[in-house]
N, C-alpha and C positions, 0 to 999 in steps of 0.2 A: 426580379431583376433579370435580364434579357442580353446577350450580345447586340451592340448597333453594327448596322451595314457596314458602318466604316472599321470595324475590327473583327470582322467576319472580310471582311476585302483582304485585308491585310493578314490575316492568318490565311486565305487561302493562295495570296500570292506568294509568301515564305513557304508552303508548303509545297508550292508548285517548283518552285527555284532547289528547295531539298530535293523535292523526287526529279528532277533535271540532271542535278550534280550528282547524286546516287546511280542512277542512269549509265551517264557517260564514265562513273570511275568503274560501274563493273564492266563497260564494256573495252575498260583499258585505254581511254584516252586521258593523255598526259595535261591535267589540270593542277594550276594553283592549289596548294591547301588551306593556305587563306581564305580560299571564298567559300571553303564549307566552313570555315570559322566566324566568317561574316556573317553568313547565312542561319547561324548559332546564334548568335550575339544579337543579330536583330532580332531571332523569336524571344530570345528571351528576354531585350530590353522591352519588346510588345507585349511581354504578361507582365515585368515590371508597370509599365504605367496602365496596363489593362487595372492590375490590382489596387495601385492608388487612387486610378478613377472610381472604380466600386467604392474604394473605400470614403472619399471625397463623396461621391455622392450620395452614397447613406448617413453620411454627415449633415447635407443640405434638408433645411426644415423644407416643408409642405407648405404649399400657395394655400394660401387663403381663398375658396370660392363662397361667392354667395348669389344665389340666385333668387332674377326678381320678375315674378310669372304674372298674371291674371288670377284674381282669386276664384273668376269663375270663365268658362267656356263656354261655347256652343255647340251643338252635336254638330259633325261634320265643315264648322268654319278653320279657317286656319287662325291660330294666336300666334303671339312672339312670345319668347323665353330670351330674357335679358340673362347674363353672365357676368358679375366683375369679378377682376382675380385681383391680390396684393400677395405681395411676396416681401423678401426680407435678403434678395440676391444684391448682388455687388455686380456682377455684372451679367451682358444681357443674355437672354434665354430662349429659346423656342421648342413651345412643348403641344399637346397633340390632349384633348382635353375631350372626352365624350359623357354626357349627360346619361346615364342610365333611368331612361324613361318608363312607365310601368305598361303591363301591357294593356292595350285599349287605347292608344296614343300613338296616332303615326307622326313621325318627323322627317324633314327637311334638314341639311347641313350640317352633320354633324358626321364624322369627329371634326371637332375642329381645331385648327393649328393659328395657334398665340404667340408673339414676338415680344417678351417681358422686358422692362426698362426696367433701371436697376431707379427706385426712388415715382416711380410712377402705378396709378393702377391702369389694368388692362379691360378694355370691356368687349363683348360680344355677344351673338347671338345666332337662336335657332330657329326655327317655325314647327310649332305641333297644331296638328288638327286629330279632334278627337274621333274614334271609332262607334266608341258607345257610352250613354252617359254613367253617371255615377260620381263618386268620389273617389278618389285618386290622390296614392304617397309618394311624394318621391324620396328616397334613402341615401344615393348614393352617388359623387358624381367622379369617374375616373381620369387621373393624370396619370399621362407618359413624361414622367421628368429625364433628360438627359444628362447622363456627368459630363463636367465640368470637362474634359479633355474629347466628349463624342463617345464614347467606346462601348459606354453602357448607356440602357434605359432604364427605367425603375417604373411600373405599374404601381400608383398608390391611387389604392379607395379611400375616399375622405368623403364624410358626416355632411353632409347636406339635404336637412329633412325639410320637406315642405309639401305642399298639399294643393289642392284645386278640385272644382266642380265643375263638372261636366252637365249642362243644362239642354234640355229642347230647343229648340234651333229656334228660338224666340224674339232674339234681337231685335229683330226687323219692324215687331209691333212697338217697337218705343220712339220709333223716327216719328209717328202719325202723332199730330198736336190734337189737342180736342176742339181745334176749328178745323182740319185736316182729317175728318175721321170718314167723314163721307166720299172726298176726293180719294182717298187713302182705301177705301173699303173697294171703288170704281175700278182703281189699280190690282187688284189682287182678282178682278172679278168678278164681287158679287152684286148683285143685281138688287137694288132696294124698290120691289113694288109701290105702286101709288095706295093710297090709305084711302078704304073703301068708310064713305061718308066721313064724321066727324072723327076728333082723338076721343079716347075715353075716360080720361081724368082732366078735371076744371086746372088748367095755370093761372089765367089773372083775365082782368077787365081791358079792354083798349080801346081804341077810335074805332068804328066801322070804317073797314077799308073797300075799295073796290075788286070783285071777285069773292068778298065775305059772301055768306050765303045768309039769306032772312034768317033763316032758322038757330043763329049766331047772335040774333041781338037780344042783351039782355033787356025788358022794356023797364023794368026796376031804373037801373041804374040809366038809361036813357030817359028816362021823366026827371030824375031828379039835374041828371047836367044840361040837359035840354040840348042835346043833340046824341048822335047816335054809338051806341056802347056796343061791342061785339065782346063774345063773350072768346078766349084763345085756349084750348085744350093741346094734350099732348098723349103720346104715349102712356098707359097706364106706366106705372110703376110697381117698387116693391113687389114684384114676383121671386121666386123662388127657382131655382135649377139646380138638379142632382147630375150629373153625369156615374151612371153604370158602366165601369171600365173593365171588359172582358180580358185577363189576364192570360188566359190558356194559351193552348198547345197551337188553337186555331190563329190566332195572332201570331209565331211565331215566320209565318211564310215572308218571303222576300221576294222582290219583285226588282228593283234597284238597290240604290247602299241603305236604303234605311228597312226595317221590318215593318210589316204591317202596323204593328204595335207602335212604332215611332209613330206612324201617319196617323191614327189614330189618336197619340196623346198629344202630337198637334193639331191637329182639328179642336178638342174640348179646350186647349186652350186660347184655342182663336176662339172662340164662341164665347168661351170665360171672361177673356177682353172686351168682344163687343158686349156682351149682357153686365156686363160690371159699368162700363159707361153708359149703359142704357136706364144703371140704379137698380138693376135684378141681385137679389144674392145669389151665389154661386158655392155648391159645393159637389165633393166626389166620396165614390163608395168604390173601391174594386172586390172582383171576385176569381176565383182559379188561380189565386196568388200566394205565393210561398211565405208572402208578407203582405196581408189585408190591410188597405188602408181606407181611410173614414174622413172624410173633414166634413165638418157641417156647415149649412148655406151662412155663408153671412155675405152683408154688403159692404162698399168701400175700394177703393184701388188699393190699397193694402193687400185684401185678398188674391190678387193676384201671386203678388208675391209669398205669399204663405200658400197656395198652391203648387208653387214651381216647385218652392221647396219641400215641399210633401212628396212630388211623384220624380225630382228628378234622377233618383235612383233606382224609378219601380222599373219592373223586369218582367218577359212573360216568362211563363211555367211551362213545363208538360204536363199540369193537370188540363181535364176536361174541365167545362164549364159545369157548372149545377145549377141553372136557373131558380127553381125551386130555391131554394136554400139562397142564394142570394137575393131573393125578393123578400123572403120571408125576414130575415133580416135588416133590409131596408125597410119596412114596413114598422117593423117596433122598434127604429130609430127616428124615421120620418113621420110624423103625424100630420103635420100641416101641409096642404095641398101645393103640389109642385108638376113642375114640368120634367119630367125623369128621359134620360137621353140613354137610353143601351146602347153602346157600342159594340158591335161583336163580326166572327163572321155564320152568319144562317147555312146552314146544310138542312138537306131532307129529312136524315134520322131526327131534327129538332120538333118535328111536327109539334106532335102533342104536350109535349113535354114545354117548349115554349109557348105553347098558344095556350096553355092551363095558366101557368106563371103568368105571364104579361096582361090577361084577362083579369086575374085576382089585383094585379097591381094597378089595372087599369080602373077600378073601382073607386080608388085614392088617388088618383095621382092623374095628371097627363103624360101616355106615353108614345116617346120616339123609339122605335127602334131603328137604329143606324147598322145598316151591314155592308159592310166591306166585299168587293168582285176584284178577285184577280186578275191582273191584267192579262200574266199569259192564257186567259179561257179568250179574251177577245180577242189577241191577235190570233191563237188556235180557230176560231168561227171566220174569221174574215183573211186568212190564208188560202192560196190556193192549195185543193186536194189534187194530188197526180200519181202518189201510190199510195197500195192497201195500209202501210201502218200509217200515212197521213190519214187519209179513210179514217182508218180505226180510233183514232186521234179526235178528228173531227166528230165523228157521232155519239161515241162518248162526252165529248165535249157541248155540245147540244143536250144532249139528255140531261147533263148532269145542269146543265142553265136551264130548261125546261123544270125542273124539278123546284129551281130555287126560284122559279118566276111563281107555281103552284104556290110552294109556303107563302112569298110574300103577300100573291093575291088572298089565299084564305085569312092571312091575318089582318088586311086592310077591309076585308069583308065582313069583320069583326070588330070593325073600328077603330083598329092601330095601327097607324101610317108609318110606312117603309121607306125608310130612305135608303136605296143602292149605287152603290158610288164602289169606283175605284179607288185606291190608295189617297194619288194626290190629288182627287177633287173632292175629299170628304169635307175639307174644314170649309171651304164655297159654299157648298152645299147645306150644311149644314146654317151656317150663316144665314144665308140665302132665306131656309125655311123658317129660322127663326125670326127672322126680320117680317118675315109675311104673314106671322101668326101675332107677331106684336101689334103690325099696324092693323091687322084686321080683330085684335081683339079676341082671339080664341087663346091663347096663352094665360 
């Protein structure tokens, strides 16, 4: 409990009027004695009702809050934080009410100042946008209650536990209908190549249409209906995808508000989306992580969501990566042939070391390697140079892209395709290649 402004006013004006009248009697001017009685009398009718207010107001119960949030969030979107309060006043109130939010949540509007009817509840609200994902408590939310006469405040923390998830910034794939996925996919940019000759799994029998290709009619079933049968393929189906999620130290770089790592577990789960509609099962393995996670491929739009909720708490580490050892263990979990997506970022020291790994897993498996390029090396290359530590900047900056062009080519030289993308064009991209390995059948 606290002095209010208005009894910090008035103790400083009674003290002023004291040292006035002290003042003028030592300097021997003929005053009333009255008014230093006055002057008495009103400080101390001021602690009288100063002390009935304290005491009134630690008498007065505590508001009822309850707060009513989103059970879950998006990284970086803004949500609302509803507020109602009830109380048990007689008459009305205005009090000063802040939300103690945890940290990894920034907010909007808060403290905020509530006008209580006596017989009414009171409602209001904040905006939090999260920083980083995870799961999140809330404990505790604080009132500035006022006594009853203004004099005092009262600070009371009161129990209000609640919870929320903080998710990949994922939202956005659930507007797309599954007649909208194409249109939808146009939007975001990816590019869906044309499908070199037929699909490669049979759909069903239909009319020969015009543009059908000869090579399309079945003659079975065109002898028996006596006119012409085309035979309608599609997309294989029932593949399999692993996503390899690089957890380390190398992920940890920032380029804008999200890390590498965010970009990155957006991207596999835009890919998770389209390959889920496309009827692939989809699963993930991380590695360099302080907590390993595992999910195995299944199919179904379910999986999606039991995906989210597997990584939307994973986090990168300061471990290094261990290729090795993370393949080798994918290896005596995965048996059955799959499309394997390594996500990571490539540096030079990985030579050997990755091109041993990814060659043994390229034996079983189809592998992507996806590596992530920091943005500041492109704007560094494509800035102008005008003094020696820009120089110095720049040439460094070259070598060390020279170096990662060397890796990727020896490993493409080897038979393992490189995808290199900055941050926000991985999930495109990735997309992109997938869609062009489907329709052409090498998937």
């Amino acid at each position: 409990m606290k002095p209010s402004r208005l009894l910090l006013l008035w103790l400083a004006l009674l003290l002023v009027i004291g040292i006035v009248l002290g003042a003028l009697q030592a300097l021997d001017f003929a005053l009333p004695s009255y008014l230093s009685r006055i002057n008495w009398g009103l400080l101390l009718a001021l602690l009288a009702l100063a002390l009935i207010d304290a005491i009134r107001l630690k008498r007065l119960p505590s508001p009822r809050v309850r707060r009513h949030m989103p059970g879950s969030l998006s990284l970086g979107r803004w949500g609302e934080v509803r507020l109602e309060l009830e109380h048990d006043f007689v008459q009305p109130l205005d009090l000063k009410l802040f939300d103690h939010v945890p940290d990894g949540l920034g907010f909007e509007n808060l403290p905020l100042t509530l006008s209580l009817q006596p017989g009414q509840r009171s409602l209001s609200s904040y905006r939090l946008r999260p920083l980083k994902r995870g799961h999140f408590r809330f404990e505790h939310c604080e009132v500035n209650l006022p006594g009853p006469l203004g004099l005092w405040t009262d600070k009371r923390l009161l129990q209000v536990p609640d919870q929320t998830r903080v998710y990949p910034d994922f939202a956005r794939l659930y507007g797309g209908q599954l007649s909208a996925v194409d249109h939808w996919l146009n939007q975001l940019g990816v590019r869906q190549r044309q499908r070199r000759g037929q699909g490669l799994e049979f759909h069903q029998l239909r009319e020969f249409r015009e543009g059908d290709s000869l090579r399309q009619i079945d003659w079975k079933a065109t002898a028996r209906q006596r006119t012409p049968i085309a035979r309608e393929y599609q997309d294989e189906r029932d593949q399999q995808i692993i996503f390899m999620l690089d957890c380390g130290r190398r992920m940890r770089s920032q380029d804008d508000e999200l890390a590498h790592f965010d970009h990155a577990l957006n991207a596999c789960l835009l890919l998770s989306y389209i390959a889920l509609r496309q009827g692939d099962a989809v699963g993930l393995s991380t590695f360099a992580s302080d907590q390993p996670r595992y999910l195995a491929p299944v199919k179904g739009s379910g999986q999606l969501n039991i995906l989210l909720n597997t990584v939307y708490d994973l986090s990168s580490s300061q471990r290094s990566a261990d290729y090795q050892a993370a393949i080798t263990q994918l290896l005596a979990r995965q048996k059955r042939r799959a499309l394997v997506v390594l996500v990571t970022n490539l540096r030079d020291e990985d030579d050997e070391e990755l091109l041993t790994a990814v060659k043994r897993l390229g034996k079983h498996h189809r592998v992507l390697v996806a590596s992530l390029r920091e943005n500041v090396l492109d704007h560094i290359r494509e800035s102008l140079v005008q003094t020696l530590p820009e120089a110095l900047a720049y040439c460094g900056t070259v070598d060390y892209l020279n170096a990662r062009v060397e890796l990727h080519e020896r490993l493409s030289a080897h038979g393992v395709p490189v995808l290199d993308a900055r941050p926000g064009e991985l999930g495109t991209k990735l997309v992109s290649q997938y869609l062009s390995w489907k329709r052409s059948g090498s998937v």
